[in-house]
C-alpha positions in Angstrom: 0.0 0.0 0.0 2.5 2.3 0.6 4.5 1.7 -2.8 0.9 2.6 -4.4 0.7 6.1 -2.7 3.9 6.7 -3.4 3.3 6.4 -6.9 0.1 8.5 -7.3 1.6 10.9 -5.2 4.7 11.3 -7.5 1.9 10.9 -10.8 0.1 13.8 -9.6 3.1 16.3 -9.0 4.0 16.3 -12.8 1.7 18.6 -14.3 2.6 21.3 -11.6 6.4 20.7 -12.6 5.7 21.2 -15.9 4.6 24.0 -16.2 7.4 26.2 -15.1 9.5 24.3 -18.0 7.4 25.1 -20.5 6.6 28.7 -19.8 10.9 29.2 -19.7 11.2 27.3 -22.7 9.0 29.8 -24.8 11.5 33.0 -23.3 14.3 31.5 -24.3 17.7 34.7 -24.5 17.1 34.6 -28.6 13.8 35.1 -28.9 12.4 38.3 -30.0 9.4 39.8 -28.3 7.6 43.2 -28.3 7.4 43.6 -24.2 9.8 45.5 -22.0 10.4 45.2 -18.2 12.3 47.6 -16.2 13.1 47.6 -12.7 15.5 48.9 -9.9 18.0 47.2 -7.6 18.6 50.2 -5.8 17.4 54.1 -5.6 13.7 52.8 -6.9 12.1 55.9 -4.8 13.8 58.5 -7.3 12.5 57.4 -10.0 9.5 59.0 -11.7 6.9 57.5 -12.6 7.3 57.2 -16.6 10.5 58.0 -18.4 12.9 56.7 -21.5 15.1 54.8 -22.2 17.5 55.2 -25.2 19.8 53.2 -26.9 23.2 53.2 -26.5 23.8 51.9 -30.0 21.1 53.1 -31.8 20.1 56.5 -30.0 17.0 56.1 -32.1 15.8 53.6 -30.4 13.6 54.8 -27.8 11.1 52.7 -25.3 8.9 55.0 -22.6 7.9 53.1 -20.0 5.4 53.4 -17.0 5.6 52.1 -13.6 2.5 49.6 -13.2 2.1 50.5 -9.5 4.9 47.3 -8.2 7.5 48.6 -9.0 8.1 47.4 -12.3 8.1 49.5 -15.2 6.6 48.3 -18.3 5.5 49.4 -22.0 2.7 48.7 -24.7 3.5 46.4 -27.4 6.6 47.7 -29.6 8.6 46.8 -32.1 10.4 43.5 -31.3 14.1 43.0 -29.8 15.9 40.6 -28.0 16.8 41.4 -24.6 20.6 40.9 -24.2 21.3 42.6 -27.9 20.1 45.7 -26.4 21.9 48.2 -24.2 19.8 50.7 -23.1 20.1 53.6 -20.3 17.4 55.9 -18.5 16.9 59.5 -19.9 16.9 60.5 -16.1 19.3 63.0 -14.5 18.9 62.8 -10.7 21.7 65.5 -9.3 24.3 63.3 -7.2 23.5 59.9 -8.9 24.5 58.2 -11.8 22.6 55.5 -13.4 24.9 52.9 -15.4 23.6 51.5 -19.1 22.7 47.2 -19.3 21.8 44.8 -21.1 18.5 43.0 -20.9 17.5 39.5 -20.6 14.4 37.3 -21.6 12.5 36.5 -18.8 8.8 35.8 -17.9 6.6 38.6 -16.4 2.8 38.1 -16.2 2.7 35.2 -18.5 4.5 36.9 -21.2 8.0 37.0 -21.9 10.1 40.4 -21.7 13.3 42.1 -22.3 14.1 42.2 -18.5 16.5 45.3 -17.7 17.8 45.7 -13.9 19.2 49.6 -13.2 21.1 50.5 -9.9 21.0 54.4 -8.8 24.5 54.8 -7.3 25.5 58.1 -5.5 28.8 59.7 -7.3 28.7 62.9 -5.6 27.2 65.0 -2.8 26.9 69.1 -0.9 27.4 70.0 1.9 25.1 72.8 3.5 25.8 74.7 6.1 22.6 76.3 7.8 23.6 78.3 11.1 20.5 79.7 13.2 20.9 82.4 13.0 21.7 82.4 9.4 24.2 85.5 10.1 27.4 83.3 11.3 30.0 82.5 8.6 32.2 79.7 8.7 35.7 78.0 7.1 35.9 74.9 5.1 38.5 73.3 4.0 37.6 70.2 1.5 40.4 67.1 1.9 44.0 68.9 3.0 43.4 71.9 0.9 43.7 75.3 1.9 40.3 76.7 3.9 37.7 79.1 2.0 35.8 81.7 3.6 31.9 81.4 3.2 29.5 84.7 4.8 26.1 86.0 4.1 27.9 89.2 3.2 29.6 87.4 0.2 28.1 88.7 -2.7 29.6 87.2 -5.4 28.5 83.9 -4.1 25.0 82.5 -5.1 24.6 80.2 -2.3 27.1 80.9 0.6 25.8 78.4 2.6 26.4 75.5 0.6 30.2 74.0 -0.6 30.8 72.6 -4.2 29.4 69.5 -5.2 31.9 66.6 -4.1 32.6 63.1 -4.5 31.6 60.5 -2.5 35.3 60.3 -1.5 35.8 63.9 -0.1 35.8 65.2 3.3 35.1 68.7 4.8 36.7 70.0 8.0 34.8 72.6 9.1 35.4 76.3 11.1 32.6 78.2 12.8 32.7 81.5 13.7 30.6 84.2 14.7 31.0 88.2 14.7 31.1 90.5 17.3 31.5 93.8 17.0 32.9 93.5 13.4 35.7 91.1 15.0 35.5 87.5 14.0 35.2 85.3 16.7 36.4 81.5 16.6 33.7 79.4 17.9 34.4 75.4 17.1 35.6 72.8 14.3 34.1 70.1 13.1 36.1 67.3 11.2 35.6 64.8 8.5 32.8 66.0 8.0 31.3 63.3 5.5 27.5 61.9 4.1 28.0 59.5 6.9 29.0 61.8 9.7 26.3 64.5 9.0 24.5 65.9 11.8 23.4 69.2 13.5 24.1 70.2 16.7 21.9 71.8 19.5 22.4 74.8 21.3 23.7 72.8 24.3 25.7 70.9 22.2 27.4 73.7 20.4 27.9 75.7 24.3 29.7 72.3 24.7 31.3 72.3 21.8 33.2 76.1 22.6 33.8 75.2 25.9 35.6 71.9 25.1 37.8 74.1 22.5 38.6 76.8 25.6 39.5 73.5 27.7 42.1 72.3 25.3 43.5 75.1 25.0 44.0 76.9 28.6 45.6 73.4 29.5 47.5 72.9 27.0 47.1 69.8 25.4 46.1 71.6 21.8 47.6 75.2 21.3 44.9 76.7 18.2 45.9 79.4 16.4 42.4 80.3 15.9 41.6 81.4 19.3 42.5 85.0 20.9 44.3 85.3 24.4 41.2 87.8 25.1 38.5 85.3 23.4 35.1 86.2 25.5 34.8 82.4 26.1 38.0 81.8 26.9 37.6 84.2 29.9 34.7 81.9 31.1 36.6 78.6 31.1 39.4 80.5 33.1 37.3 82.2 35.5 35.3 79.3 36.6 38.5 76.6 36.5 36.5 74.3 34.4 39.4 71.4 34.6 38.7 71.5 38.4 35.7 68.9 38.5 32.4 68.5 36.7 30.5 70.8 38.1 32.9 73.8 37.5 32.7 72.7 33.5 28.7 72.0 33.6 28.5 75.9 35.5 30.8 77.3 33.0 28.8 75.7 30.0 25.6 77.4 31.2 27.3 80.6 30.9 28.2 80.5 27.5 25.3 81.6 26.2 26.5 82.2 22.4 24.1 83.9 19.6 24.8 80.6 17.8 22.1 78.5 18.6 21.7 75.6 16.1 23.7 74.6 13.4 22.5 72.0 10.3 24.7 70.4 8.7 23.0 68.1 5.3 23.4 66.9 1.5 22.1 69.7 -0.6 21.3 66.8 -2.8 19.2 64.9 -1.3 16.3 67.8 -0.8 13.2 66.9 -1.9 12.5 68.7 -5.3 
């Protein structure tokens, strides 16, 4: 009894095994066929919803496709191809991406066989923008081991002060802030390395920190800065209240420092919503 169920068991499987075969069999790589999939292995939420696609050997060659609502990208009926004979790439220029041309492959889609093309968004470059509340405060940046550049509101000849040149994925930013008093310019803080991976802003408390901790440094000795003035206003604080005496001395001497800076954003230009 058990050899006979094994049998029907086994008799009955083969239809549904099948069928799988024989829909891959008719989207075999050479066949031609007039219907075009797209879809994205990465950066899927930047796409529109319809765009073109152009070849690269035929520049005539032109498919529009629409995004059926899954997140595949599809086309009426056209002109037949073969999938893998094709390169084609995305009319779409998304500032700080680059999308790579491929080549397509057969494959089965809603019971009908495509030209399958997979696209990756990969992000080649990126801006940094520096947003200081209040927006009057003008900072230093210095992009790799180069020499720093001067960036304030009153800089006319610059469209957008706030923001550094577009960079590669590889550079980093060290960063100077500064704030003016009395027309003097005042050295507040650095930020280092500053990268798309290390971007952040910083509180009020943070940055009162942040001022303190480059008074600290200095008064005892352990990093002499050429930024900072003998007579810097917050320099006096950190002396007067001997903030390397014991916690509470540094948290009372932080809660003096009350400085006009009080928030700084730090983000990629790029990736602002349009």
């Amino acid at each position: 009894m058990k050899g006979i169920h094994w049998i029907s068991a086994a008799l009955l499987l083969l239809p549904f095994t099948a069928q799988p075969m024989a829909a891959q069999g008719g989207c075999k790589p050479d066949k031609v066929v007039n219907l075009v999939a797209v879809q994205f292995v990465s950066g899927r939420e930047k796409i529109p919803p319809t765009f073109t696609l152009t070849s690269t050997s035929n520049p005539r060659l032109q498919i529009t496709v629409s995004d059926r609502g899954d997140g595949t990208w599809t086309c009426p009926p056209r002109q037949g191809l073969v999938g893998r004979e094709q390169e084609l790439k995305p009319d779409l220029k998304i500032p700080g991406y680059s999308i790579k041309p491929v080549r397509g492959t057969n494959r089965m889609l809603g019971g009908g066989c495509h030209a399958f093309f997979n696209f990756k968004v990969e992000k080649v470059a990126w801006a940094l923008e520096v947003t200081p509340n209040p927006r009057t405060f003008p900072f230093e940046f210095q992009k790799n081991s180069g020499a720093y550049k001067r960036r304030s509101p009153d800089m006319k000849d610059v469209k957008n002060w706030q923001v550094v040149e577009p960079l590669s994925m590889d550079d980093k930013v060290n960063l100077k802030i500064y704030e003016i008093r009395q027309n003097k310019k005042i050295y507040l803080f650095d930020l280092p390395g500053v990268s798309p991976k290390t971007i952040s802003s910083l509180t009020g408390d943070q940055i009162s920190e942040r001022i303190l901790g480059e008074r600290t440094t200095y008064w005892f000795g352990t990093r002499q800065s050429d930024d900072l003035d003998p007579e810097d206003p917050y320099l006096e604080i950190a002396k007067s209240n001997n903030v390397g005496a014991n916690a509470i001395s540094a948290n009372f001497a932080k809660m003096l420092i009350k400085a006009e800076l009080k928030g700084l954003e730090l983000k990629d230009k790029l990736e602002e919503d349009p």
